[in-house]
C-alpha positions in Angstrom: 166.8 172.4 113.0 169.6 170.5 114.1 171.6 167.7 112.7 171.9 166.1 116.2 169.5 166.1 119.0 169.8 164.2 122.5 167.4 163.5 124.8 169.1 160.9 127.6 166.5 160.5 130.5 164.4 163.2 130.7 161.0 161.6 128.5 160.1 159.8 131.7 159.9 162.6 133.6 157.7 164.8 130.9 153.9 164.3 131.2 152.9 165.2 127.7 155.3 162.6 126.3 153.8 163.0 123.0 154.0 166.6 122.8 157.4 166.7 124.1 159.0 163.6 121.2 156.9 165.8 118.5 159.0 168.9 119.5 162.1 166.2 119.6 161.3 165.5 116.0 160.4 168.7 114.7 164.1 170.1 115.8 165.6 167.2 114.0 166.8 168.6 110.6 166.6 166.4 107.2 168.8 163.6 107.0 169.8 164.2 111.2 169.7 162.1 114.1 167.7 161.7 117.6 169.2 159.6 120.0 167.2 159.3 122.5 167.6 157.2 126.0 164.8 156.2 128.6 164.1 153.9 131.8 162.9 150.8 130.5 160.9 148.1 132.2 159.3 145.0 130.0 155.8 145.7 131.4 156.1 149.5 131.8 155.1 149.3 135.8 153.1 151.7 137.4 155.5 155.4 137.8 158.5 155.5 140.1 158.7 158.4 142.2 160.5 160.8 140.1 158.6 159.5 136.6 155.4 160.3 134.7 155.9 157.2 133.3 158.5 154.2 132.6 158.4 152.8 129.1 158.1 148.8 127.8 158.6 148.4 124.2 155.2 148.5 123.1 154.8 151.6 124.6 157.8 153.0 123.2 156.8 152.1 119.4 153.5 153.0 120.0 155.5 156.8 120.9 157.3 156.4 117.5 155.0 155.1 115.4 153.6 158.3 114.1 157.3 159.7 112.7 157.6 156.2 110.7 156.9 158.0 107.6 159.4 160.4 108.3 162.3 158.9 110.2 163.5 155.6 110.0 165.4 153.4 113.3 169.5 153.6 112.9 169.9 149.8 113.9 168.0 147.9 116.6 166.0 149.9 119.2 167.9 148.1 122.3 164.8 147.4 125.2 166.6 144.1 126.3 166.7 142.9 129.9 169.8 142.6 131.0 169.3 141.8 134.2 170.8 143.9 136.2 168.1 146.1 136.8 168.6 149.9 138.5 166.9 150.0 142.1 166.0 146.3 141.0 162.8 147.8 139.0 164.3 149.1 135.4 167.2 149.2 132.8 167.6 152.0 130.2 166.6 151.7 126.7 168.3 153.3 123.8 166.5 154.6 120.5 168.3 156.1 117.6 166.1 157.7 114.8 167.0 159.2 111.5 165.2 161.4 109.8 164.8 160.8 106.2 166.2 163.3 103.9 
């Protein structure tokens, strides 16, 4: 277990999402942190070349929603549309979980 763990772009690019943020959370020790990035689109479009999958925010919470109990969000998930959007299809979304003691 650690009390930092980083995951900055790679989710998108993982087809068992769920298994993958479950193994992210298990490594998290008590009272530690996940910061984890990904592409981000509002309406989560169809996969880009190199994804699985680009996340909205629904999808995103619906990813989470399962470690509620355990975790809790470290300030404001940030999934805002900046607009200035990478290849003019995404942004990046930032999540920051910590797990509860």
């Amino acid at each position: 277990k650690f009390d930092l763990v980083t995951c900055v772009s790679v989710i998108e690019h993982v087809g068992e999402d769920r298994k993958f943020f479950d193994g992210l959370l298990e490594s998290v020790a008590p009272g530690g942190t996940l910061a984890i990035t990904t592409d981000f689109h509002p309406t989560g479009p169809a996969k880009l070349t190199a994804h699985c999958q680009c996340y909205s925010a629904a999808k995103m919470m619906e990813l989470i929603e399962p470690a509620i109990p355990r975790f809790e969000t470290a300030g404001v998930p940030d999934y805002g549309d900046y607009g200035t959007p990478i290849f003019g299809l995404y942004n990046f979304a930032s999540l920051v979980l910590r797990r509860k003691a």
